[in-house]
C-alpha positions in Angstrom: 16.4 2.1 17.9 13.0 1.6 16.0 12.5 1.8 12.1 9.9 2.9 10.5 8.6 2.7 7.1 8.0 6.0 5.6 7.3 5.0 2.0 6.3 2.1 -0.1 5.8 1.2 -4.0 3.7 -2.0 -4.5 2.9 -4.2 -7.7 -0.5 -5.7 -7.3 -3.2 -6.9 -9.3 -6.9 -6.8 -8.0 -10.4 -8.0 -9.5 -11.8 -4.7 -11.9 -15.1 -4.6 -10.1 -12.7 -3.3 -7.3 -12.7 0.9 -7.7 -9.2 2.0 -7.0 -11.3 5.0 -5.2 -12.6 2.5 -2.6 -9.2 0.9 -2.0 -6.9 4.1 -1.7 -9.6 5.2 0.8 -9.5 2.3 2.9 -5.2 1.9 2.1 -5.4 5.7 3.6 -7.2 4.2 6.7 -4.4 2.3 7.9 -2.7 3.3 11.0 0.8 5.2 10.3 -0.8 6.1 6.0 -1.3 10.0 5.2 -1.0 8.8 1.4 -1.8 6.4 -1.3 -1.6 7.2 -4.7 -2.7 4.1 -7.0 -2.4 4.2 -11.0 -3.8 1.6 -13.0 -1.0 -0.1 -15.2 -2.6 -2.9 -17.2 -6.1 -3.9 -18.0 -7.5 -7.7 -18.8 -11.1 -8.8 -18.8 -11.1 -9.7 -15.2 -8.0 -8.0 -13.4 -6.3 -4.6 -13.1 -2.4 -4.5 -12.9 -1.9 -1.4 -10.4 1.1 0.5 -9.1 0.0 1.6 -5.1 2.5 4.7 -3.6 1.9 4.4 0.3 3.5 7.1 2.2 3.3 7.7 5.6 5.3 8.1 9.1 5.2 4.8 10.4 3.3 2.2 7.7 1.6 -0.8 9.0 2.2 -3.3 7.0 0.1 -6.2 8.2 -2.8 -3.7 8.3 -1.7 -2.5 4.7 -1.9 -6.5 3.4 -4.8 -7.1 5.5 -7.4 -4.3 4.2 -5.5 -5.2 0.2 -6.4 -8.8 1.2 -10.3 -7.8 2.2 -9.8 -5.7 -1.0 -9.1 -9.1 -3.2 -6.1 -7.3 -4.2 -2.8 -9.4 -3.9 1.1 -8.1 -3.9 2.9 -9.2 -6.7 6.3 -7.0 -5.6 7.6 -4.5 -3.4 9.4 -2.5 -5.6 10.7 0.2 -3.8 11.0 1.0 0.4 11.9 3.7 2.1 13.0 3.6 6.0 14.1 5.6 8.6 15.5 5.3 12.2 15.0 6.7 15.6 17.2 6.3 18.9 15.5 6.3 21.6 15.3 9.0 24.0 16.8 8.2 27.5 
C-alpha cells in the first residue's frame, strides 16, 4: 500500500524581496504539484507571513522544502494534510 499526499496547507514566513509569483512558480515545479496558491498574511519591514495551498497527486515533500529553502522561505507549521491510499495491484 503506498500514501500519497494529495494536499497541503503551510505557515511560512519568507524575506519580502522574495515575489510570491517566483516561489508559487518554482513550488509548482516540484514533482507530484499541479497547484500552489500562496496569500500573503502579515507584513513587517523585512518578512512576509504567507499561507502556501500545495495540491497535487503525489507531493514531494523534500523537493517542496528544498526549492522553499533555496527560496529563503522557512515552515513555521503544517496546518492541514490531506492523504490518500493505494493497494497495489497484483
Amino acid at each position: 500500500m503506498t500514501v500519497y499526499i494529495k494536499r497541503m496547507v503551510i505557515d511560512s514566513l519568507k524575506p519580502r524581496e522574495i515575489a510570491i509569483l517566483d516561489l508559487s512558480k518554482s513550488l509548482c515545479e516540484v514533482k507530484g504539484v499541479d497547484e500552489v496558491d500562496i496569500t500573503v498574511t502579515e507584513v513587517d519591514v523585512k518578512t512576509e507571513t504567507i499561507k502556501i495551498t500545495v495540491r497535487g497527486s503525489n507531493i514531494d515533500y523534500e523537493g517542496l522544502t528544498k526549492v522553499m529553502s533555496d527560496h529563503g522561505a522557512t515552515i513555521r507549521s503544517l496546518d492541514e494534510i490531506n492523504v490518500s491510499k493505494t493497494k497495489a495491484i497484483t
